[in-house]
C-alpha positions in Angstrom: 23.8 53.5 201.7 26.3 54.5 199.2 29.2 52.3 201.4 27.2 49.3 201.5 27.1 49.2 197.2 30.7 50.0 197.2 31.2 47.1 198.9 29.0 44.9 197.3 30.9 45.9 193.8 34.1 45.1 195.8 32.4 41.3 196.5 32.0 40.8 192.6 35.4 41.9 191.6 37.1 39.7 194.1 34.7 37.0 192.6 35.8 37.9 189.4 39.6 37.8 190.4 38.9 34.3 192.0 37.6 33.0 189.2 40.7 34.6 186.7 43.1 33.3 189.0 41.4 29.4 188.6 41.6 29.9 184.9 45.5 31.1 184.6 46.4 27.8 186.9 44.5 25.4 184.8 45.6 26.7 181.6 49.1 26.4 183.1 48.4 22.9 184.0 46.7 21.2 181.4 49.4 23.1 179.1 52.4 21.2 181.7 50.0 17.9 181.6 50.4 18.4 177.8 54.2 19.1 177.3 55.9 18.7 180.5 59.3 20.2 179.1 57.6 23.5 178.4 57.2 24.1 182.5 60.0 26.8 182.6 58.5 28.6 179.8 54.7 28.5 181.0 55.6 28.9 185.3 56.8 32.9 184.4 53.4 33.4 182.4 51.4 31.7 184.9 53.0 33.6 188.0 52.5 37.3 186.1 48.9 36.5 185.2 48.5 35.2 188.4 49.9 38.8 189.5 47.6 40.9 187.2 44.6 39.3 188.2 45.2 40.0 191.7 46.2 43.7 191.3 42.7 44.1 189.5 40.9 42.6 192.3 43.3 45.0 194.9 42.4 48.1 192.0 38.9 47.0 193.1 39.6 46.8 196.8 40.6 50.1 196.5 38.2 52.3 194.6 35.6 50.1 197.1 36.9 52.4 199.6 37.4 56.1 197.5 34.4 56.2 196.3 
């Protein structure tokens, strides 16, 4: 029983990373839409958030299957 939780928590944190990964890409475009010469400064941010957000939900992945 204690495996099918586990995976159920995994569910909402790849949810959750889902839904961080649509907000870092439409902060990055409306902030492009907004100031188009700021791209090179804004792509780096967007790519690294883009990176944490998916190492949460792979931290998640993870302790799914430890515990």
């Amino acid at each position: 029983m204690t495996g099918n939780i586990n995976l159920v928590g995994y569910g909402l944190s790849a949810i959750g990373g889902a839904i961080g990964v649509g907000l870092v890409f439409a902060a990055y475009i409306n902030g492009v839409a907004r100031q188009p010469e700021a791209q090179r400064v804004l792509q780096p941010i967007a790519f690294l958030g883009l990176a944490l957000t998916e190492a949460l939900a792979i931290l998640g992945l993870v302790f799914a299957f430890v515990l």
